[in-house]
C-alpha positions as CSV (number, residue, x, y, z in Angstrom):
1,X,11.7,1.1,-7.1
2,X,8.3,1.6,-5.1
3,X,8.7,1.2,-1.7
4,X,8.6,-1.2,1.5
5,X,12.0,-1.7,2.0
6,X,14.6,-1.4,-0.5
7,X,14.9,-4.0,-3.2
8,X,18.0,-5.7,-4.7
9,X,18.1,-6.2,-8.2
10,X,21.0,-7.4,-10.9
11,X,21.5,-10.8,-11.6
12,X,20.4,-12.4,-8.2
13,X,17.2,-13.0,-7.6
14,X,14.6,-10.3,-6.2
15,X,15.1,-9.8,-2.5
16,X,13.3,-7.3,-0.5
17,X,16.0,-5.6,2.6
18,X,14.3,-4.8,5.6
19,X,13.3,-1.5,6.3
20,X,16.4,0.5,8.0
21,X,14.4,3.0,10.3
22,X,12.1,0.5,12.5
23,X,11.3,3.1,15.1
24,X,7.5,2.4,16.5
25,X,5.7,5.7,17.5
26,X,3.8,4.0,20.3
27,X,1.1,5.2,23.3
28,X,3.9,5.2,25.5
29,X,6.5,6.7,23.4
30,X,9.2,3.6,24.6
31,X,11.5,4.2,20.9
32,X,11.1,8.3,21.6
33,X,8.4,9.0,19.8
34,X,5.2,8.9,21.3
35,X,1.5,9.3,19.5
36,X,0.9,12.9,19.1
37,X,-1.8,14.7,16.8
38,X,0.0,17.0,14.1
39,X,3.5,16.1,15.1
40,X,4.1,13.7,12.2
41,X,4.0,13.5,8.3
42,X,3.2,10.5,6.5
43,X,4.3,10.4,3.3
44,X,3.1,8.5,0.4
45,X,3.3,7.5,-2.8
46,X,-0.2,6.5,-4.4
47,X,2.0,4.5,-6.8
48,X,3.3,2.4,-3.8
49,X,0.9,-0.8,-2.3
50,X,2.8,-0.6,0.4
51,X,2.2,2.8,0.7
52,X,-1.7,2.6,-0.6
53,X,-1.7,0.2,3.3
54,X,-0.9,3.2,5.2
55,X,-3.2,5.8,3.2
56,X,-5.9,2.8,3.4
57,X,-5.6,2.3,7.3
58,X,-5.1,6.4,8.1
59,X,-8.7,6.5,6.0
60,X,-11.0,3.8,7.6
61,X,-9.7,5.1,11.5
62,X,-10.2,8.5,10.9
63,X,-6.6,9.6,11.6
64,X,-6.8,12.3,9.1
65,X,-6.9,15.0,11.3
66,X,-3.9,13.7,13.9
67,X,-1.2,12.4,10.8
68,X,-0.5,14.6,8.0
69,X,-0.1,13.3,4.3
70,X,2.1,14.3,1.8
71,X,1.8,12.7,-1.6
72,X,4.6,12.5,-3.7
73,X,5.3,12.3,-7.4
74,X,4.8,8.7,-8.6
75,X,8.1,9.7,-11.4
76,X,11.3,9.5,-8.9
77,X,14.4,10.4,-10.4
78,X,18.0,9.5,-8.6
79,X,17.5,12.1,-5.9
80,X,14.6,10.2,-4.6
81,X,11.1,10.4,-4.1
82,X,9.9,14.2,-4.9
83,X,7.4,16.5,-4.2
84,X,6.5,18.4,-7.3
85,X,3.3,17.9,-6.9
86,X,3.3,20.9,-4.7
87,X,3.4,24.5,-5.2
88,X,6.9,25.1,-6.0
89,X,7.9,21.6,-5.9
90,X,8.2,21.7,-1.5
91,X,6.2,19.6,0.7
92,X,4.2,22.8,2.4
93,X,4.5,21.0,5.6
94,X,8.3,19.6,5.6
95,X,9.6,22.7,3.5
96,X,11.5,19.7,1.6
97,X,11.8,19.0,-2.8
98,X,13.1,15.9,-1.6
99,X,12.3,12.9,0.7
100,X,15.6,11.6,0.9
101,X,16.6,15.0,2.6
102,X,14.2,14.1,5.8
103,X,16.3,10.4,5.8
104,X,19.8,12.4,5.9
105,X,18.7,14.6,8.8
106,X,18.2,10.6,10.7
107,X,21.1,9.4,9.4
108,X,23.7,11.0,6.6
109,X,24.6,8.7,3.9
110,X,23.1,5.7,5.3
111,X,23.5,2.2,3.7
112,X,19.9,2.1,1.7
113,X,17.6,3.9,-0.6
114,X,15.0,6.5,0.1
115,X,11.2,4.2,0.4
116,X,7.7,5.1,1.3
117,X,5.9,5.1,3.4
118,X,7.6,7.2,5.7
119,X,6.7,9.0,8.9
120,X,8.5,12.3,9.6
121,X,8.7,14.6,12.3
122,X,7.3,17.7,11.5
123,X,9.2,19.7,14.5
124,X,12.9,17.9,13.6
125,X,12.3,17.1,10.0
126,X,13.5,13.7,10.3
127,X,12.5,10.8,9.4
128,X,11.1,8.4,12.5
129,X,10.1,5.3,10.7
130,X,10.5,3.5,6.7
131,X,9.0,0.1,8.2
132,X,6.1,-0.4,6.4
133,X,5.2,-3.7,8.0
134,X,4.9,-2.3,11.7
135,X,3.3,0.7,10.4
136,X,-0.2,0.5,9.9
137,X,-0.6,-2.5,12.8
138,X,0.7,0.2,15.0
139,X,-2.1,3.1,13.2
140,X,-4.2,0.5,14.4
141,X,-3.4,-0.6,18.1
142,X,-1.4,2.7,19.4
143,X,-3.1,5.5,17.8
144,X,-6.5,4.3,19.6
145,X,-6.5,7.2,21.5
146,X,-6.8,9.7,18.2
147,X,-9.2,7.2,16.5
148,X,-12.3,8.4,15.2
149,X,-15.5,7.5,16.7
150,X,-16.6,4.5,15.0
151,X,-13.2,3.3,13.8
152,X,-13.3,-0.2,12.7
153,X,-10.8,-2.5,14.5
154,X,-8.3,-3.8,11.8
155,X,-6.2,-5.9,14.1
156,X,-8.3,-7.4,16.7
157,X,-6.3,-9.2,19.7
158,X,-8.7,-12.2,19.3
159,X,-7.7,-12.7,15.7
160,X,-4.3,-11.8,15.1
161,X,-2.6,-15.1,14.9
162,X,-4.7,-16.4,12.3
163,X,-4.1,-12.8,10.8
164,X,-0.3,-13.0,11.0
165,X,-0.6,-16.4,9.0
166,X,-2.8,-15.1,6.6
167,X,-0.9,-12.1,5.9
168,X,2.6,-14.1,5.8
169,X,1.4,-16.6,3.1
170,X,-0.3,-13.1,1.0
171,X,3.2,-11.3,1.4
172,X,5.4,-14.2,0.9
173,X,3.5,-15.5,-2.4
174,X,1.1,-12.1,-3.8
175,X,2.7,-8.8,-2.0
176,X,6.6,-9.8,-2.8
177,X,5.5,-12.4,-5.3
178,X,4.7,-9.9,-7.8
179,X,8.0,-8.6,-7.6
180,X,9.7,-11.6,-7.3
181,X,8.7,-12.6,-10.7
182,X,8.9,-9.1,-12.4
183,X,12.3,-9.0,-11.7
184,X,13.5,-12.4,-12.0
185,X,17.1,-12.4,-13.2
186,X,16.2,-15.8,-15.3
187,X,14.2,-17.9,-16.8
188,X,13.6,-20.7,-13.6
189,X,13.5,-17.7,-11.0
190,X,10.2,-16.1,-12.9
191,X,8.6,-19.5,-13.4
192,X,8.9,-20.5,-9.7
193,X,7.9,-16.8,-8.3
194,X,5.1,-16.8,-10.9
195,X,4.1,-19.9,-10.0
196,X,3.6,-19.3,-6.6
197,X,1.6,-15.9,-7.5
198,X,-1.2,-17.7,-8.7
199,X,-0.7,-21.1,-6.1
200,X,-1.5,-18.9,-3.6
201,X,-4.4,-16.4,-5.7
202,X,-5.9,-19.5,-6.6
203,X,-5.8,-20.9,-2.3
204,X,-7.3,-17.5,-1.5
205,X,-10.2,-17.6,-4.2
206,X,-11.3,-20.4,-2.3
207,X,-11.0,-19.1,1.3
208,X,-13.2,-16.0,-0.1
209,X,-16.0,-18.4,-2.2
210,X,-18.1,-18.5,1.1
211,X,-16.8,-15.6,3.4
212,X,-16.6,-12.1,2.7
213,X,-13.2,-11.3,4.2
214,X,-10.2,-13.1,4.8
215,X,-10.3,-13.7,8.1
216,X,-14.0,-13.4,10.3
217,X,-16.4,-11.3,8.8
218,X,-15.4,-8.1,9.5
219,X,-12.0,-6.2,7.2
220,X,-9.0,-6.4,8.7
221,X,-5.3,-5.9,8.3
222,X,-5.3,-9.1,5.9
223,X,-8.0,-7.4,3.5
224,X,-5.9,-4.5,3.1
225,X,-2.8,-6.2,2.2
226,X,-4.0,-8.4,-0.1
227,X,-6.3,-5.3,-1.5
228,X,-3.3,-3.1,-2.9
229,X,-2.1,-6.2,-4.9
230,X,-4.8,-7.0,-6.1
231,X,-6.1,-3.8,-7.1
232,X,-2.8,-3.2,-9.4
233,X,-2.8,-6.2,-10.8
234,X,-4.9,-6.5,-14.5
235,X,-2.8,-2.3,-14.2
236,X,0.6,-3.1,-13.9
237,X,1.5,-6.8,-12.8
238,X,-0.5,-8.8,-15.2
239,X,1.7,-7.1,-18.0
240,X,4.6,-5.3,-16.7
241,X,5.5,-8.1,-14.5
242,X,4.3,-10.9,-16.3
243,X,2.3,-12.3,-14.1
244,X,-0.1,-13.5,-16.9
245,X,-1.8,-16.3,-16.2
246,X,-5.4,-14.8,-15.9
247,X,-6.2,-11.6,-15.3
248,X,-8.1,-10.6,-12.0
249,X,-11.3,-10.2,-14.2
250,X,-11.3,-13.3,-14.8
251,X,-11.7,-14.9,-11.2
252,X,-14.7,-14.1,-10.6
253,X,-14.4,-14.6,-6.6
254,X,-11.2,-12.7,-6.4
255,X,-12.6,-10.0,-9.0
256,X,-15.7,-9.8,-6.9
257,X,-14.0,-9.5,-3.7
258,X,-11.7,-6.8,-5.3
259,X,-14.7,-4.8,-6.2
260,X,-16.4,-5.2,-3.0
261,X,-13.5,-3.5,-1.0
262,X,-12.8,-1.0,-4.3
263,X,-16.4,0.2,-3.5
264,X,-16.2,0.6,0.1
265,X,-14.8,4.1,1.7
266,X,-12.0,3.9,2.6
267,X,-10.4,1.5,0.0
268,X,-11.2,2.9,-4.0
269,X,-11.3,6.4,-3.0
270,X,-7.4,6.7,-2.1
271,X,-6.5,4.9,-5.4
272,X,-4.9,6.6,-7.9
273,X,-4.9,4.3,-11.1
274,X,-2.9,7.2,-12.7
275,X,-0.4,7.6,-10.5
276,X,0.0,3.2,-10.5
277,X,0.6,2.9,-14.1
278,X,2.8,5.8,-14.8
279,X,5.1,5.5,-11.6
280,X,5.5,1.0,-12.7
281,X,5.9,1.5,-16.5
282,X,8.3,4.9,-16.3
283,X,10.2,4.1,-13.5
284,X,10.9,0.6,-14.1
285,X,13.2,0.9,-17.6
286,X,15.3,-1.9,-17.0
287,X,11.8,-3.6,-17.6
288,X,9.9,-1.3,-20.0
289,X,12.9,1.1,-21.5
290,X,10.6,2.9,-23.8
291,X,8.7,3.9,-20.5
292,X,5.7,4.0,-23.0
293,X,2.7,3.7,-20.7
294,X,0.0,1.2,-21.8
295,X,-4.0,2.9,-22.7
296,X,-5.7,0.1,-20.4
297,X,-6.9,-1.5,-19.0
298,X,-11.0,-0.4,-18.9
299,X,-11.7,0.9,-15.2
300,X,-15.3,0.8,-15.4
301,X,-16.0,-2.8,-14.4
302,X,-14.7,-1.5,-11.1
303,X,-17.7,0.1,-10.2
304,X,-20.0,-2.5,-11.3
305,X,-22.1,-4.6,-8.8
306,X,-20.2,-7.3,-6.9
307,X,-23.1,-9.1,-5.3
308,X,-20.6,-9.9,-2.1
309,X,-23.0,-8.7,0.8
310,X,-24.8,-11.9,-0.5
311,X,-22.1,-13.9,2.2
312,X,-23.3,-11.4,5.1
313,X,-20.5,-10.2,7.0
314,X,-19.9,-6.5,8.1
315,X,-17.7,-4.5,7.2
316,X,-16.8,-2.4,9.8
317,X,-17.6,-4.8,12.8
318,X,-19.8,-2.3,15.6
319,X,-17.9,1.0,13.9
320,X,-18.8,3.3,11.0
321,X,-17.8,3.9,7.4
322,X,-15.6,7.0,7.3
323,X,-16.6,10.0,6.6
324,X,-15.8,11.8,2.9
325,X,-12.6,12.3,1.5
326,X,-10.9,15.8,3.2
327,X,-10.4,18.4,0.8
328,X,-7.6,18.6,-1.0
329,X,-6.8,14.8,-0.7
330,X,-9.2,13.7,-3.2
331,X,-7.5,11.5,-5.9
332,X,-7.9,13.5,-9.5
333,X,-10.4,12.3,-12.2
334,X,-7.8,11.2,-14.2
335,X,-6.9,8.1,-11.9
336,X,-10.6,6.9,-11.1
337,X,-12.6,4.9,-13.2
């Protein structure tokens, strides 16, 4: 299973556990880990939309140079997520094959699986935080200090009710939705999480027909979150979780939106299309036992023009777009249009 949380499967319906480790590294440090540049590890999976958040956020506020990344293998085998993607199959950083060893030197044996994204610390080598929800608002309004210059604000006090809601319904109906109906133990359990999936796509299509973002005119949290959905879903969902109903490509406001944000920095270049299809259609064999990974869809339409700065808006508010890609985080041809 990708992460955010830990999901239950068998023949109840799709629930998502909370995350177990819900320690906040804060300005002030108040749950014993305070912001500090270089002394975490974020690690990823570029399989992971929950994951893609964090990667997205560390991006478009510059954090590159004060929180580490470590991308894992999209394949995950029953010792959890691994990192032999790296010389000699170790994190360089962590000196770890293993992600799950960082959770047992927190907590040995602990009552949950191994998820990402996860925050380690480098110095202890264990794990501070699996709570992908709190995550990136926190990369957002506690890491100020080690912001770029020109960071955008993606959680701006003046907005974040409105925010909350927004990003409640697109969690509730799109984020878990997609899961809910992938792994639907029945018949009436799919329908009704299906159902919702494209209830709520179809509410959102018309929010975004005359604004730019989902909330003011600027991105914010609420754009990312619905982004790495959205972004999977003609990959991975529209198939493999049978969320079939249309195909993103065929909205055009939600296709258009999708592109807009694909095309900005921050957002296409951390996506690893690669990485999405192979981690869904081999790792999920209770839904796809052959583990035979599908040939498309066609990427190229997501460079195409989306004709969105048509509805105004600005991107990043008074701030910047980010600067390139560091080296040796670039996402490899073969999962990029």
């Amino acid at each position: 299973m990708s992460g955010g949380g830990n999901a239950s499967l068998g023949h109840k319906a799709f629930s998502r556990s909370p995350s177990h480790f819900a320690d906040r590294i804060t300005a002030d440090g108040r749950d014993g880990w305070p912001v500090a540049a270089g002394r975490y590890r974020l690690v990823v999976s570029r399989a992971c939309p929950w994951a893609s958040r964090a990667v997205i956020s560390r991006r478009l506020l510059g954090l590159e140079n004060a929180l580490s990344l470590a991308v894992a293998d999209p394949i995950q085998d029953d010792r959890s997520w691994r990192f032999t993607l790296d010389p000699g199959g170790r994190d360089p950083v962590l000196g770890i094959r293993f992600l799950g060893e960082a959770y047992d030197r927190r907590e040995t044996g602990y009552p949950g699986g191994v998820s990402v994204p996860a925050v380690v610390d480098v110095p202890s080598g264990q794990l501070v935080t699996n709570d992908y929800q709190q995550l990136t608002l926190d990369l957002a309004t506690e890491w100020t200090a080690l912001h770029r210059e020109g960071a955008p604000e993606l959680y701006p006090a003046g907005r974040r009710d409105e925010i909350d809601t927004v990003m409640a319904e697109v969690y509730s109906d799109v984020n878990n939705g997609v899961y809910r109906a992938g792994f639907a133990p029945g018949q009436q359990d799919y329908e009704e999480a299906c159902t919702a999936v494209f209830r709520r796509l179809g509410l959102l299509a018309e929010r975004l027909a005359g604004q730019r973002y989902l909330v003011g005119d600027t991105i914010t949290e609420a754009d990312i979150r619905l982004f790495t959905t959205l972004v999977r879903f003609d990959a991975v969902y529209h198939g493999h979780f049978k969320c079939n109903r249309w195909k993103l490509t065929e909205n055009p406001v939600l296709w258009a939106y999708a592109r807009d944000l694909y095309q900005t920095p921050g957002f296409g270049d951390t996506v690893d299309f690669d990485h999405i299809k192979r981690h869904y259609y081999q790792v999920h064999t209770g839904i796809n036992p052959t583990a035979v990974v599908p040939l498309g869809p066609d990427l190229a339409g997501w460079l195409t023009p989306h004709h969105r700065e048509e509805l105004g808006g600005r991107p990043f508010g008074e701030g910047t777009p980010p600067g390139p890609v560091p080296a040796g985080e670039e996402v490899p041809v073969t999962g990029r249009p």
